[in-house]
Each structure stands twice: as C-alpha cells, then as structure tokens.
N, C-alpha and C positions, 0 to 999 in steps of 0.2 A: 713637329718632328725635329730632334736633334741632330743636325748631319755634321761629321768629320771627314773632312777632305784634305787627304795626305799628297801635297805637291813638291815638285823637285825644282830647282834652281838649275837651271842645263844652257853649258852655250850652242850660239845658235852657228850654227858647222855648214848650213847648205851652199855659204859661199864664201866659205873665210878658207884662206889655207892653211891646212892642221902643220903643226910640226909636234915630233916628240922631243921631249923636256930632257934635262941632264939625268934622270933617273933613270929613263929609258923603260917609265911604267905607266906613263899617265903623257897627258899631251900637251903641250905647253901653253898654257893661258893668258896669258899676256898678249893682251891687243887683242884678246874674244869679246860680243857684247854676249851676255849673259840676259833669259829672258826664263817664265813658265815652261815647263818643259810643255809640248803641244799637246800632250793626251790627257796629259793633269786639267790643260785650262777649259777641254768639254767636261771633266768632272764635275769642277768647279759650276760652269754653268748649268749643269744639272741639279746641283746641289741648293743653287741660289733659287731655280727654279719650280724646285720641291716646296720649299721652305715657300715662295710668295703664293703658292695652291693651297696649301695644309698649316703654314705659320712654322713657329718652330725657331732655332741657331744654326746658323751655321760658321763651324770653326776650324779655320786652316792651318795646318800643321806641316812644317819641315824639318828635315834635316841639314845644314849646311853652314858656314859661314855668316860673317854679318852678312857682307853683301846679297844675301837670300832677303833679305830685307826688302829687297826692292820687287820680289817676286809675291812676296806678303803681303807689300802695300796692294799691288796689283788685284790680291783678292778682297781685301777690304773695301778698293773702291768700286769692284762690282758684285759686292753683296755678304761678304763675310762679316761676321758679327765679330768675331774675334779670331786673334793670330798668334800662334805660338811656334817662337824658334827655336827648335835642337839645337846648343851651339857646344864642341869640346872638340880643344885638338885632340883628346883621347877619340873622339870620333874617325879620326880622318883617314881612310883607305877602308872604311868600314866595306861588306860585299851587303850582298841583300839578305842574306841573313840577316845581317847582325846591323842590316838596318831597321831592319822588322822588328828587328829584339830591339832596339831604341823606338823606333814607333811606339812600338807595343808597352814600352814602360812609361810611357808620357798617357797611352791614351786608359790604360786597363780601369786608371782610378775617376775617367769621366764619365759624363753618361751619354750613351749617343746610339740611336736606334739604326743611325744607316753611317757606314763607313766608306768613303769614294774615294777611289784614284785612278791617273789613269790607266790604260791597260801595260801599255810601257813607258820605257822611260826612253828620251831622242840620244843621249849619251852612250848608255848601255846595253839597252834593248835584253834586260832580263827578263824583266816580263812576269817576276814571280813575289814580288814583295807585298803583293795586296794579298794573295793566297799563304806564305805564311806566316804574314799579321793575322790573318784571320785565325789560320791552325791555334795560334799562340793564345788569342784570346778564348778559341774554345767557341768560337761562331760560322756559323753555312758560310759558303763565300762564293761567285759567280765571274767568270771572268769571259772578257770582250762583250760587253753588254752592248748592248745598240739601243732598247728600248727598255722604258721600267712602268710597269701600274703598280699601284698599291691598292691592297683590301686591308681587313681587319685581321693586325699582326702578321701581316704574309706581304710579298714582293710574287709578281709573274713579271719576269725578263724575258728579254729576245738576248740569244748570245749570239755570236758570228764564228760558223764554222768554217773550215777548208770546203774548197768549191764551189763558193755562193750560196750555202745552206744556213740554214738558221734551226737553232734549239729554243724550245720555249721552256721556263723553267718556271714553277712555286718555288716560292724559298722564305721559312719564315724567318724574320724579323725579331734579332738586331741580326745586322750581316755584313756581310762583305763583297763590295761590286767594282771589279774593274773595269772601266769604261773604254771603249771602244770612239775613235774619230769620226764623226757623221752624225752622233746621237743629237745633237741641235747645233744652232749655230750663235757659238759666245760672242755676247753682248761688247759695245764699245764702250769705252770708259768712258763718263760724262764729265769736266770739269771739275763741277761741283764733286763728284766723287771720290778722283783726284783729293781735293782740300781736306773732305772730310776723314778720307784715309790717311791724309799723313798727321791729323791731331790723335788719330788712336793709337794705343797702346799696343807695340808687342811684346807679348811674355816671352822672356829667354826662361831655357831650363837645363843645364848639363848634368855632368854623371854624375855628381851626385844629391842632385836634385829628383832622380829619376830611378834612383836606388841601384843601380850597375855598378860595377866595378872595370876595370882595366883590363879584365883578362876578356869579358863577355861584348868588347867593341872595338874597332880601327883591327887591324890585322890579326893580332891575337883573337877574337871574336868572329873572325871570319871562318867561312869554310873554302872558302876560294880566297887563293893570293897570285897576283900578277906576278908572273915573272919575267915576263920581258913585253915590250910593245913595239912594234915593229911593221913599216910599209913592207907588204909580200913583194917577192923581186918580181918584173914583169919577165912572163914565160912566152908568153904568144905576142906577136906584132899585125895590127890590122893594116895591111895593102891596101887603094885606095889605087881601082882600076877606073881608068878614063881615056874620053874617047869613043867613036860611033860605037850602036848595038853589035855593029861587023867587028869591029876594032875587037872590042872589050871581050869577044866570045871567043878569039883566035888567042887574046891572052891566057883567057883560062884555062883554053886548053893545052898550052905550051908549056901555063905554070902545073898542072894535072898530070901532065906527061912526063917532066921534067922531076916530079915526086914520087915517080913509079906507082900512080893512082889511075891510069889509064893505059 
C-alpha cells in the first residue's frame, strides 16, 4: 500500500511568548523552535504502521521553507521512504486552500492508495485542507479518524464526533483520512534512524515544477487574507477572594450587593 502523508512545519506556542511581527499579520518567529505539527506526527505513525502490516511506501510531503527540512528528516527517520519539499516564496501567505491546490499539484501525478494528515494544524486550527485535497483530486475523504481496518479496496474508520460519539464509516479506496490525536502512540526516533535520514534525499519542487502559476498561490490564490492579527483587549478581571469560608462568603456578598445583583 502506497501512503502520502501531508505534514506541516508548526512552532511549538505551548510555552513560548507569542509576539506580533511588524506586519501586524502573522506572529513573530524569531526565537520560536519549530517542530511536526502534533496531529500530522500520529498520521505519520499510522502511516509507517500500515505500510510494516501490508508492505507498501510511504511518502512525506510539505509545504514550507527550507527549514521544514528538519520536520522531513523527522519522518524519514521514523519510517518514510521518501520526502518531498513545496518550497516558493510565491508560496508564502498561502490559506488552505491554496495549500491544497499546491498539495494537490505535487501529488495528483503520484500513485498512492491512502492519503494522511493530520486532523488540524497546532498554528492554525483550519481543520480543512485534507477535505479539500481530497475534493480536488476527486477521492471520498474522512475526517478525525481515530481508528482505520482495511478489506479489499475499502477502508471502515472510526471518526470522532461532538459528545463522545463515534461514526463508523466504509470508504473505498484511494481516499483521504484526517487523523485525529490518540489513534496510536508515535514511535521514538532511534539513532540509527536519525543517521540514515540525514543521507536521504529530499525532493524540492516549486511552481513551476508543479504546473501553478502566481495568481492560483500565496495571497492571490487565497480565498482568505489576513488583515490584521491582534491580542483581544482584556474585558473582564478575575478577583481572587481569600481568607476563612466566613470571611470569603461576606465578600461576595458585599461584592453582589454592591453590583445591584442582590
């Protein structure tokens, strides 16, 4: 089984301090580390983990920068056979459209029975560029997968609904499955893995490599443009009442009263 697994280059925000950039559209990167974005790297291991059941390639693919480079290696040394980079400043401010329309012009002329990424992306949280890569190439497509079986030319997923519900789904095969966080848990890089990933190859490919022009990617190509990026002002202030159960309950009630709410 031939799998392509579409991963993102995303920094990692959970404890950096963001600032906005002189654009005042995007956040300023400088001093970020940069890593797999987190829903891509269970794709990924899904994807390795298809392929050592059933045999097969598996080939990773981005959009981004050199610097994505290091998110590439990352999948080569746990289990990708091959790596290819989107690289064009015509690229850059692309939305997810018109990242899907560069996905989709790298991948339409390969052959690949299952297409994986993950369900979002940790930067943007669109949530929709596996759905329409898929519309694009004209294949079913599944999103927040949690679990996958395969039969003969079909796929049954588990998706994850609102509420703690689940869908099960047929879906034949070639397709498109965005993965959901919890589907397994990704493998640690081995040393040796490491090594043997940084003597491989990765393919770069820009526009026009990929057949696009200028107008179909980066802002022109977009259907969404940023126009400003912006900390919201704070509206509300949390109070932090202390002191005995007696103490704290005579506050509230004076703060209550004093608000024409009692």
């Amino acid at each position: 089984m031939d799998i392509i697994v579409c991963v993102k280059h995303v920094p990692e925000t959970a404890e950096a301090e963001l600032k906005i950039d002189a654009s005042g559209k995007t956040i300023e990167k400088t001093g970020l580390v940069f890593d797999i974005n987190e829903w891509d790297d269970y794709a990924l291991e899904e994807a390795v983990r298809i392929k050592e059941k059933f045999s097969g390639t598996v080939t990773a693919i981005t959009v981004g920068p050199e610097d994505s480079d290091s998110t590439l290696r990352k999948c080569l040394a746990r289990g990708a056979d091959k790596a290819i980079r989107l690289t064009d400043l015509k690229f850059t401010n692309s939305d997810a459209y018109a990242t899907a329309k560069i996905l989709y012009s790298a991948i339409k002329n390969l052959h690949f029975d299952l297409i994986l990424t993950g369900a979002q992306a940790g930067d943007d949280g669109s949530a929709v560029v596996g759905p329409v890569l898929a519309e694009l190439l004209g294949v079913p497509h599944a999103t927040m997968v949690k679990k996958i079986e395969f039969g003969e030319g079909k796929a049954v997923v588990n998706r994850e609904l609102e509420g703690g519900l689940e869908e099960r789904l047929e879906v034949k095969l070639p397709a498109v499955f965005t993965v959901q966080t919890g589907i397994n848990e990704p493998r640690y890089v081995s040393i040796m893995g490491i090594r043997k990933a940084m003597q491989k190859e990765i393919k770069v490919m820009g526009l026009a490599d990929i057949g696009l022009n200028e107008s179909e990617v980066g802002e022109a190509g977009s259907w969404l443009k940023i126009e400003e990026l912006y900390v919201p002002p704070v509206e509300k202030q949390a109070e932090f009442l202390q002191g005995s159960p007696d103490e704290i309950a005579t506050k509230i009630i004076e703060i209550l009263k004093s608000r024409g709410l009692v």
